[in-house]
DOFIDO-997443 format. One record per residue (C-alpha): residue number from 0; x, y, z. Coordinates in steps of 0.2 Angstrom, whole numbers. Example, Ala and Ser with C-alpha at 12.3 -4.5 7.8 and 13.67 -1.06 7.14 Angstrom:
<pts>
k/X/Y/Z
0/62/-22/39
1/68/-5/36
</pts>
This chain:
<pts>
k/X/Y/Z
0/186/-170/786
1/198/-163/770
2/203/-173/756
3/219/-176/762
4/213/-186/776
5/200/-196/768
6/212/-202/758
7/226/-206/771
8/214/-214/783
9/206/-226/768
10/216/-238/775
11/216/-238/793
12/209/-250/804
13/199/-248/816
14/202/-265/826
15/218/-260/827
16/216/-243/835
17/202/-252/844
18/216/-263/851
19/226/-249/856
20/213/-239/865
21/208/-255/874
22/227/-260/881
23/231/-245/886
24/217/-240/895
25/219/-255/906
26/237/-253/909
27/232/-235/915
28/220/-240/924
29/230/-252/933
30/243/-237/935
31/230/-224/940
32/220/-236/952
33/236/-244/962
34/243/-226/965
35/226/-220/968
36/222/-234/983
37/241/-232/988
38/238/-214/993
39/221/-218/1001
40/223/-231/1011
41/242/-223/1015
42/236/-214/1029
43/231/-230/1039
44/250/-232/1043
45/259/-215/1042
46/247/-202/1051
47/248/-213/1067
48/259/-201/1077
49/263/-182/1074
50/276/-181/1084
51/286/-194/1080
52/294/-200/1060
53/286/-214/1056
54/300/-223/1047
55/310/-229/1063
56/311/-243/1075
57/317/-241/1094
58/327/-255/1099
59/334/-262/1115
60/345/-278/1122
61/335/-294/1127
62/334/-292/1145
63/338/-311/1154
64/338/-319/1171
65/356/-318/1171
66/357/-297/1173
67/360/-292/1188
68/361/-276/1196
69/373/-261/1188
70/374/-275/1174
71/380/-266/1158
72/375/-280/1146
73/359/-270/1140
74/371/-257/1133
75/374/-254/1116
76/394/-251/1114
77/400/-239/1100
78/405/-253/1091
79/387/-262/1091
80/379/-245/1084
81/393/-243/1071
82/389/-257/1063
83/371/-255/1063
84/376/-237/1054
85/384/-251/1041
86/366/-258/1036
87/360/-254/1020
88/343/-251/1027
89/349/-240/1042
90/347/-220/1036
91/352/-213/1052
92/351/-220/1073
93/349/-209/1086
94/355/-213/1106
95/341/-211/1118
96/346/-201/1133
97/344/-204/1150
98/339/-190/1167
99/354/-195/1180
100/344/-188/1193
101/328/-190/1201
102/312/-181/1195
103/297/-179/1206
104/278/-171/1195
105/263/-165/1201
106/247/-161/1195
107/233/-149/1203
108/216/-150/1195
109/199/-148/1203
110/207/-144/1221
111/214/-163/1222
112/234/-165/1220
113/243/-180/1211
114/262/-179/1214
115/273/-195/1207
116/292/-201/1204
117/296/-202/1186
118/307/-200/1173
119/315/-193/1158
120/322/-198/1140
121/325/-188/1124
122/333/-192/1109
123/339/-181/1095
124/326/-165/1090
125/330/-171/1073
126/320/-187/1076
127/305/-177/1082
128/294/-172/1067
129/282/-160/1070
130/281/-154/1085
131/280/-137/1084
132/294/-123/1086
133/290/-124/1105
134/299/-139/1105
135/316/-136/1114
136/324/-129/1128
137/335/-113/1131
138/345/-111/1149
139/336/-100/1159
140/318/-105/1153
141/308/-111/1166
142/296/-120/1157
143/300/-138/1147
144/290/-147/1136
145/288/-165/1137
146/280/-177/1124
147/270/-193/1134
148/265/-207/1129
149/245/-211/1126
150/245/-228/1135
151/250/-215/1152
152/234/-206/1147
153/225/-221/1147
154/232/-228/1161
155/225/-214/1171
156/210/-213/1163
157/205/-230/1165
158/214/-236/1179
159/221/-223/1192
160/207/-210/1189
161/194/-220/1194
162/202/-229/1212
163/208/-213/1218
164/193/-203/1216
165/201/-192/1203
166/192/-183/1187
167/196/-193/1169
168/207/-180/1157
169/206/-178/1140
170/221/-172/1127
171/216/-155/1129
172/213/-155/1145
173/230/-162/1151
174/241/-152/1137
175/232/-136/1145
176/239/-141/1165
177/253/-137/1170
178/267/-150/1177
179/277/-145/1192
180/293/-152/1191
181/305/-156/1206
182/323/-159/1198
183/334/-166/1214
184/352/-175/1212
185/356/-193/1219
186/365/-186/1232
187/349/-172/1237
188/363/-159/1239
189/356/-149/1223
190/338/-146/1217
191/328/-136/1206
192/310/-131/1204
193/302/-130/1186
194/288/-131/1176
195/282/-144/1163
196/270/-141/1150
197/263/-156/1139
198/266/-153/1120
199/259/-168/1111
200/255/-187/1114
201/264/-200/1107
202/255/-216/1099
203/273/-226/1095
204/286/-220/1109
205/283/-227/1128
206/289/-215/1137
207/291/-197/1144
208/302/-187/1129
209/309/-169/1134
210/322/-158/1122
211/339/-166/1120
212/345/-149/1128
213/336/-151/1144
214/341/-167/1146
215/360/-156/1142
216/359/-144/1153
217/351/-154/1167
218/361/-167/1167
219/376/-155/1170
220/368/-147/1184
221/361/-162/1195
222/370/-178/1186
223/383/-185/1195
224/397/-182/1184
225/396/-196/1174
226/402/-196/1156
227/401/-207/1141
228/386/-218/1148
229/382/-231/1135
230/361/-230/1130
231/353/-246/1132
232/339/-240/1116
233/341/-232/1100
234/329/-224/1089
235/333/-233/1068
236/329/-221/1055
237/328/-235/1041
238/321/-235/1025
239/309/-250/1022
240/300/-254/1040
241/295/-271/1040
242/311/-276/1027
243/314/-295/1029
244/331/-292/1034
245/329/-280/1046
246/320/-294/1054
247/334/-304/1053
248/346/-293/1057
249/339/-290/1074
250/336/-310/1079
251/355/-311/1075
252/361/-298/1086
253/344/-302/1101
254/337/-286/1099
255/320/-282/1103
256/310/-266/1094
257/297/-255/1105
258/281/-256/1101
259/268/-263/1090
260/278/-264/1073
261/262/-273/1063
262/259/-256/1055
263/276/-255/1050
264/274/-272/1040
265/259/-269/1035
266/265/-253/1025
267/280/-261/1019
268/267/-276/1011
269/257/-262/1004
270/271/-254/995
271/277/-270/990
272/261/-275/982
273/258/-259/975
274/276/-260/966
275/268/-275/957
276/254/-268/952
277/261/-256/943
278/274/-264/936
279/258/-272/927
280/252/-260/924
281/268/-251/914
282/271/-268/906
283/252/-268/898
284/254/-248/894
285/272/-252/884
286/263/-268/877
287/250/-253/869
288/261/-240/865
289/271/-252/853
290/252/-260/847
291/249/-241/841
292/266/-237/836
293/266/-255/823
294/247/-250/818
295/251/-232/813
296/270/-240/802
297/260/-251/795
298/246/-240/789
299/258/-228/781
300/266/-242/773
301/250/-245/765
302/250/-226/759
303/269/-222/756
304/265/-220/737
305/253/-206/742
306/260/-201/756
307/277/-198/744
308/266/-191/729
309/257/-179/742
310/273/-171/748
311/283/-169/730
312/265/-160/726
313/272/-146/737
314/258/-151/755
315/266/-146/770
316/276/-161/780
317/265/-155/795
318/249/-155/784
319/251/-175/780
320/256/-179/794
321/240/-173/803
322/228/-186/801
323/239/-202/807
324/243/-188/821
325/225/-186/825
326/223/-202/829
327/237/-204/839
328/230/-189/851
329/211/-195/850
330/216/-213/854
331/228/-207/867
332/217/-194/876
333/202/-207/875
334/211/-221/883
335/217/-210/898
336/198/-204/901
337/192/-221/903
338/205/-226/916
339/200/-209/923
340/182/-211/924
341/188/-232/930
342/198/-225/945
343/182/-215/950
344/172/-230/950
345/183/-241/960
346/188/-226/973
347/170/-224/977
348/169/-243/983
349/183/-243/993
350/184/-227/1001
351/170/-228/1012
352/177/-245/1022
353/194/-236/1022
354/189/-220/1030
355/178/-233/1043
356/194/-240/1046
357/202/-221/1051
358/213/-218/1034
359/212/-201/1026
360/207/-199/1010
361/220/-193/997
362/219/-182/984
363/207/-186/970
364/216/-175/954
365/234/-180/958
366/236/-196/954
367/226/-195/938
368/236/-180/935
369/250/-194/936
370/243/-203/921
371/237/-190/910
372/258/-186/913
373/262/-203/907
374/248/-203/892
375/256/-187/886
376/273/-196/887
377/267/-212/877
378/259/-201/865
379/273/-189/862
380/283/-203/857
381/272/-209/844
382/270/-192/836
383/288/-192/835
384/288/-211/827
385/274/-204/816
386/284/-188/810
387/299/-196/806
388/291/-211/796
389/280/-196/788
390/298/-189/782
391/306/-205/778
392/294/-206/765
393/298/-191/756
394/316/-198/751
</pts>
């Protein structure tokens, strides 16, 4: 240690830096530990469905006893979805599309033949996350893909499967069989013979999903003419799923979302508890930048004679400035290694009944990189407080 530093530090205190060391390490560790859980236990509610964004809700109209057939109350009108447009949680809202035609499948495996009525829907390929760049539909293919729901897999599997003698399918299996699909008009006057091939499985859309320009371009051959048919779903691109007020804004109007939406609250609570936490976190971490930042003006206060003597004696500003520096650094770097070394030990006791549960663990490094980001912010800010109370002292 040189001269100039045993004689700067004479006065420091060590409970002081003590303090400093102490508060900021808890409020990074509460940082580093929320965002840390928050991207670990993330995956519980996001990686539910590849196919399909995850922040949206499908809606419908209440069906009651009083609809009755070709009953057009479980429409939405353009006005309805303009105003849900309007809603500060709404991003974007997509219309569900209907066949208006009938459509026959079948399915050949094992030398036995299933063959059954169904139906179509798409909604807007921008909706449709991930599916691949086989998703979509050109005139003149003679292939389409289609998107089903797991609950249909299941259903065969564990119900159909078994009372007709049939062999149980898994997601490879059926994505590998090809679909013949028998496209005929209301009116049976036109038809047309494709293929279907199953792209993915769907764990939040009921239904049987094909590109948007199928459901186009086959609607113009076999519908019947038809135009401007009103959905009766949508598909909400919001912003916060599970938002109180999207809640109330559906009871208001009597609409009813698709689906299990639990882990949509669920996530929503997370983020919501996660906010606090770190709010805490930053309050306690401010709290110890300004502990420091008093520690370090009082200390030179003590020492402005000698800090003023040192610098009319010719040092370098940068020279006595080091030591109260140093410490900033030392104290800085220590406190963001124990919050480091904290996050570890809490990780490894939650991470095991998280990945029971199905999540996915995140990425170790990045959100203590996050903190070491924020250290080095606190502690640039107190070399800059140090320098220039350092060169206040030379006038």
């Amino acid at each position: 240690m040189s001269l100039i530093s045993k004689l700067l530090r004479k006065n420091t205190s060590p409970a002081r830096i003590a303090g400093f060391v102490v508060s900021n390490f808890i409020g990074l560790a509460i940082i580093v530990g929320g965002l840390q859980f928050y991207e670990d236990a993330g995956s519980l509610w996001t990686s539910d469905d590849s196919f399909i964004k995850t922040d949206y809700l499908v809606v419908n109209k209440k069906v009651t006893s009083s609809n009755t057939w070709g009953d057009s109350d479980s429409e939405f009108s353009q006005e309805e979805i303009a105003d849900l447009r309007k809603q500060p949680w709404v991003r974007d809202v997509g219309e569900f599309s209907s066949t208006d035609y009938r459509v026959w499948a079948s399915v050949d495996q094992g030398g036995r033949g299933m063959s059954t009525m169904m139906f179509f829907e798409s909604i807007p390929d921008k909706f449709v996350d991930g599916a691949g760049s086989d998703w979509g539909f050109a005139e003149g293919d003679k292939v389409v893909p289609v998107i089903i729901s797991k609950d249909y897999l299941a259903l065969y599997n564990f119900g159909f499967a078994g009372s007709a003698g049939l062999p149980q399918m898994s997601e490879g299996v059926m994505g590998g069989i090809p679909l013949r699909l028998s496209l005929t008009s209301f009116d049976g006057t036109r038809s047309i013979e494709m293929q279907g091939r199953v792209a993915g499985f769907s764990n939040r859309l009921n239904t049987i999903l094909v590109p948007g320009s199928f459901m186009d371009w086959s609607n113009k051959c076999l519908g019947s003419g038809k135009d401007g048919n009103a959905p009766s779903r949508l598909i909400i691109d919001v912003s916060s799923p599970g938002d109180v007020a999207i809640k109330d804004y559906l009871a208001a109007h009597s609409l009813e979302v698709a689906g299990d939406k639990t882990g949509s609250s669920a996530s929503y609570l997370l983020k919501i508890v996660v906010g606090i936490v770190l709010s805490v976190g930053m309050v306690i971490t401010l709290l110890s930048f300004f502990i420091l930042l008093l520690s370090m003006s009082l200390l030179m206060e003590k020492n402005r004679d000698k800090l003023h003597s040192l610098l009319m004696l010719g040092y370098p500003l940068r020279k006595v400035a080091a030591p109260y520096m140093g410490i900033v650094v030392c104290a800085s770097v220590a406190a963001w290694l124990f919050a480091v070394v904290c996050c570890v030990i809490l990780r490894s006791s939650y991470l095991h009944s998280l990945e029971e549960l199905g999540a996915a663990a995140g990425s170790l490094w990045m959100v203590p990189g996050v903190g070491l980001v924020l250290a080095l912010l606190l502690m640039t800010f107190n070399i800059i407080a140090v320098w220039r109370k350092v060169k206040a002292s030379w006038r």
